[in-house]
Structures are given as structure tokens and as C-alpha cells.
C-alpha positions in Angstrom: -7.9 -24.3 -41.5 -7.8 -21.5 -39.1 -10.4 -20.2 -36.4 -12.4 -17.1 -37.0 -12.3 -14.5 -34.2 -15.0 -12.7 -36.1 -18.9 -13.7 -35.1 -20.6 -16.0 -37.5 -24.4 -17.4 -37.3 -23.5 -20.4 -35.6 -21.0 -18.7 -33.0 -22.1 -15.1 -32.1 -19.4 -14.2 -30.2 -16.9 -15.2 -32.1 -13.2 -16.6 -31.1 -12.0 -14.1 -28.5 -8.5 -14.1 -27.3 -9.8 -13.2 -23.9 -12.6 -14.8 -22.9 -15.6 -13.5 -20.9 -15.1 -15.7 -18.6 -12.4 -17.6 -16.8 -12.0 -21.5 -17.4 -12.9 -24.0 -14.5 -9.7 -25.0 -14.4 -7.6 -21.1 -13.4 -7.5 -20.2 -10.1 -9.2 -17.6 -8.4 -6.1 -14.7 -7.7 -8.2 -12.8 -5.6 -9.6 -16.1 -3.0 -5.9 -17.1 -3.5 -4.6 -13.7 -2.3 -7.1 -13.5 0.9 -6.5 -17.2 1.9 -2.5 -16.1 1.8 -3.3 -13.1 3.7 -6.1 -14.3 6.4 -4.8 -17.8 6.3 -7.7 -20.4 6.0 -8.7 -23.6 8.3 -5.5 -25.5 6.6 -3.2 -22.6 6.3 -2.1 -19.9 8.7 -2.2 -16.2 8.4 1.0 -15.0 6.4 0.0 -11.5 6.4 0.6 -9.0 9.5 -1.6 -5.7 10.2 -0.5 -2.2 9.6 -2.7 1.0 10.0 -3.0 2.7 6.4 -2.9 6.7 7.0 -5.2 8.5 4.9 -4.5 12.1 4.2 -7.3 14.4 3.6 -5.2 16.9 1.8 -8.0 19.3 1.1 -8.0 20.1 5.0 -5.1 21.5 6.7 -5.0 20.5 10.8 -5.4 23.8 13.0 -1.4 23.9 13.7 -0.5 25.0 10.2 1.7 28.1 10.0 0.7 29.5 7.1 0.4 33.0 6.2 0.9 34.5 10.2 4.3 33.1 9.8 7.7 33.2 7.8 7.6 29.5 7.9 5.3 27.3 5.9 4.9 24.4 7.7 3.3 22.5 10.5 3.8 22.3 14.2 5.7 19.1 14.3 4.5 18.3 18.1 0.9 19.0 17.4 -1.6 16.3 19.2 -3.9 16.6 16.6 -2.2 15.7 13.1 1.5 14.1 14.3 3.0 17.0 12.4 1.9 15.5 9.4 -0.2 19.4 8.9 -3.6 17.6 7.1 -6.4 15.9 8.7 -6.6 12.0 8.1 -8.1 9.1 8.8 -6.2 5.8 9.7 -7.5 2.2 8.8 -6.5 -1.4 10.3 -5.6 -3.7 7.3 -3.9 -6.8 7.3 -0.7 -7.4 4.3 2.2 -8.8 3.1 5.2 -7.3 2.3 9.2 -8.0 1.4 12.3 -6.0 0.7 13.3 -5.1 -2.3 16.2 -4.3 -4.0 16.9 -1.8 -5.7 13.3 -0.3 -5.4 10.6 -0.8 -8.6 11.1 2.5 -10.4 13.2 4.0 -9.3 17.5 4.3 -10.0 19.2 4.0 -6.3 18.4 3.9 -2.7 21.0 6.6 -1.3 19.3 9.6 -0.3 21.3 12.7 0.3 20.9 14.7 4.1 22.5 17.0 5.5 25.1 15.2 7.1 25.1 12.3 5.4 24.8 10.0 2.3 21.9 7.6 3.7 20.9 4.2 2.3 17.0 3.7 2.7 15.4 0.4 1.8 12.2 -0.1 0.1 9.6 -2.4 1.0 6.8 -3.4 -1.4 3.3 -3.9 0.5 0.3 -6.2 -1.0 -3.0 -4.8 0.0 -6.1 -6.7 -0.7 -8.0 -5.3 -4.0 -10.8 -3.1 -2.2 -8.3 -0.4 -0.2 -7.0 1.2 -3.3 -3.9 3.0 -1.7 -2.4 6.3 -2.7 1.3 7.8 -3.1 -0.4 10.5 -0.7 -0.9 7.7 2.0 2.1 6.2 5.0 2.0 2.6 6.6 2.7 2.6 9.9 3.9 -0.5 11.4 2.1 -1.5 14.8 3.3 -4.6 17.3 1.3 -7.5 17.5 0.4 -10.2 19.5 2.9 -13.0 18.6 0.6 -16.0 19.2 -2.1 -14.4 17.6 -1.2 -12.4 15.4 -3.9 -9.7 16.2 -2.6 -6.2 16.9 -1.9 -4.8 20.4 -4.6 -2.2 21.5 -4.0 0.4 21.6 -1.8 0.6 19.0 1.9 1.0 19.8 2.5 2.5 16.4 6.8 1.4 15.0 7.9 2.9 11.8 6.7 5.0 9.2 6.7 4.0 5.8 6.0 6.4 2.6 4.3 5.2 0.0 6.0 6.0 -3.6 4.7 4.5 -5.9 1.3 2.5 -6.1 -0.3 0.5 -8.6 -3.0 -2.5 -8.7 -2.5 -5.8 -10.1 -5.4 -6.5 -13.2 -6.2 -9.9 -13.8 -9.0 -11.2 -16.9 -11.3 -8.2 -18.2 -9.7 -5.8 -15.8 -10.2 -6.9 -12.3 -8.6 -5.6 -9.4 -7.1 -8.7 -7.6 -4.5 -6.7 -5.1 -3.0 -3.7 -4.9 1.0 -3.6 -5.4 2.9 -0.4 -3.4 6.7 0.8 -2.8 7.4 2.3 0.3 10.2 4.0 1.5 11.3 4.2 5.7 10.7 8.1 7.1 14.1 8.4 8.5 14.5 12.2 8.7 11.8 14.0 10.3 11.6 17.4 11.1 15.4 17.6 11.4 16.1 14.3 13.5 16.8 11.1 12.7 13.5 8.7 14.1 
């Protein structure tokens, strides 16, 4: 005798292949995710702090050539933006991340410059579920502190990673437990190599 997944008097809800709620006995991703991240009283940190840059892109910075010059583009040594030609915002958050090979979504790593057929890792980074990342954002990898892991102020700021492709990871009845993105190295800037 089978079960009915369709409600009766005695069960209203019925046999549901997802249930409302989790049983006792499944972890918690999200808890599981911070604790790997933060590290708890038992476990240490395994995550490491990068500032997340946010661009606005519905505000260009004040360096912008635009229409008073043959050239589209921004002032690449401007104080205000970093070249980037939008205004943002940058956050501190602490992730995880790991090469990957070849990159999620994508066909080959070689990238083609003007001098030269480059190879360009990708790195995946793990942000926790509430930062919601965008392809429109960069990581920027800042030193730390080796003892403490906490990040050296001010900020000496490393390398510059894009963000191509970002997507969160949805546990039972939708739930955002982290957030999954690919990131590729900015190697050429502006004409140089960084």
C-alpha cells in the first residue's frame, strides 16, 4: 500500500516530498558555513578577509571622459574611483576560496592580449548568504595579520579579482545558505601588466 501525497481528513498536509521543515537530525548549512568561516571556541577561522567593491554603476566618478573627449573612458590615475570610472562602496567580509580548474562555465583559461596568449586562473569565493554579490562587483585581496588573522589597517590592498559569474547556494524551501562566485585575476589594466 502506498502513501498519499494528497491531504486527507486525518493528515491535512498531506505526504510532501519536501517537508516544511527540516528533520532534527540534518545539519544546519548555514551555522555549519559561519563556524567554517569565523571558526568557533573548538575550531579556528578557515576563512580570510577581502574587501568586496561595490559599483554604483548608475554614477559615473568626476574623471570620466565622456563627451569633451575622443576617448570614452576614465582617468586611470584618478584618486577618487582607482580608474575604475563609477562611484563605489567597499565592504570588509571574511571568505573562503580555492582554485579551480578549468573555471565553472566557462570553456578555457587563455586569454588573448596584445602580446601574448595569457593563462589566467580562476578562483571560486564563498561568501556568507546575506552579501549577495554581483558579476558587476571585484575582490580585492588585503594582507593580514598572520597570528590573528584580522586585516592590517589601513588596508594594503594585493590583487584584484573580477567577479564572473555569481550564484547562491539554496538549501530546503529556498534558503540562501552561501553565496558561490568565479573570479578571474585583473592582469591587464590600462595597458600594463599589474
Amino acid at each position: 500500500m502506498g502513501i498519499s501525497i494528497w491531504p486527507t481528513r486525518n493528515n491535512e498536509e498531506g505526504m510532501s516530498l519536501y517537508p516544511a521543515k527540516g528533520y532534527s537530525h540534518e545539519i544546519d548549512l548555514r551555522q555549519e558555513f559561519f563556524d567554517l568561516i569565523d571558526g568557533t571556541a573548538s575550531s579556528p577561522q578557515r576563512g580570510h578577509w577581502v574587501l568586496l567593491r561595490r559599483m554604483d554603476t548608475r554614477q559615473r566618478c568626476s574623471c570620466w571622459k565622456g563627451d569633451d573627449s575622443k576617448y570614452d573612458e576614465p582617468d586611470a590615475n584618478c584618486k577618487i574611483c582607482q580608474g575604475e570610472g563609477w562611484v563605489y562602496a567597499e565592504e570588509l567580509h571574511n571568505v573562503r576560496r580555492r582554485v579551480v580548474t578549468p573555471p565553472p562555465g566557462a570553456a578555457g583559461m587563455e586569454s588573448q592580449s596584445e602580446f601574448a596568449i595569457m593563462i589566467v586562473p580562476y578562483l571560486v569565493y564563498y561568501f556568507k548568504h546575506q552579501v549577495r554579490p554581483t558579476e558587476r562587483d571585484k575582490i580585492i585581496e588585503i594582507d593580514t595579520n598572520e597570528s590573528t588573522g584580522k586585516p592590517i589597517r589601513p588596508y594594503v590592498r594585493n590583487s584584484v579579482y573580477n567577479i564572473t559569474f555569481s550564484e547562491p547556494f539554496r538549501d530546503q524551501n529556498g534558503r540562501i545558505e552561501y553565496w558561490r562566485c568565479a573570479a578571474k585575476k585583473e592582469e591587464l589594466r590600462y595597458g600594463g601588466t599589474q
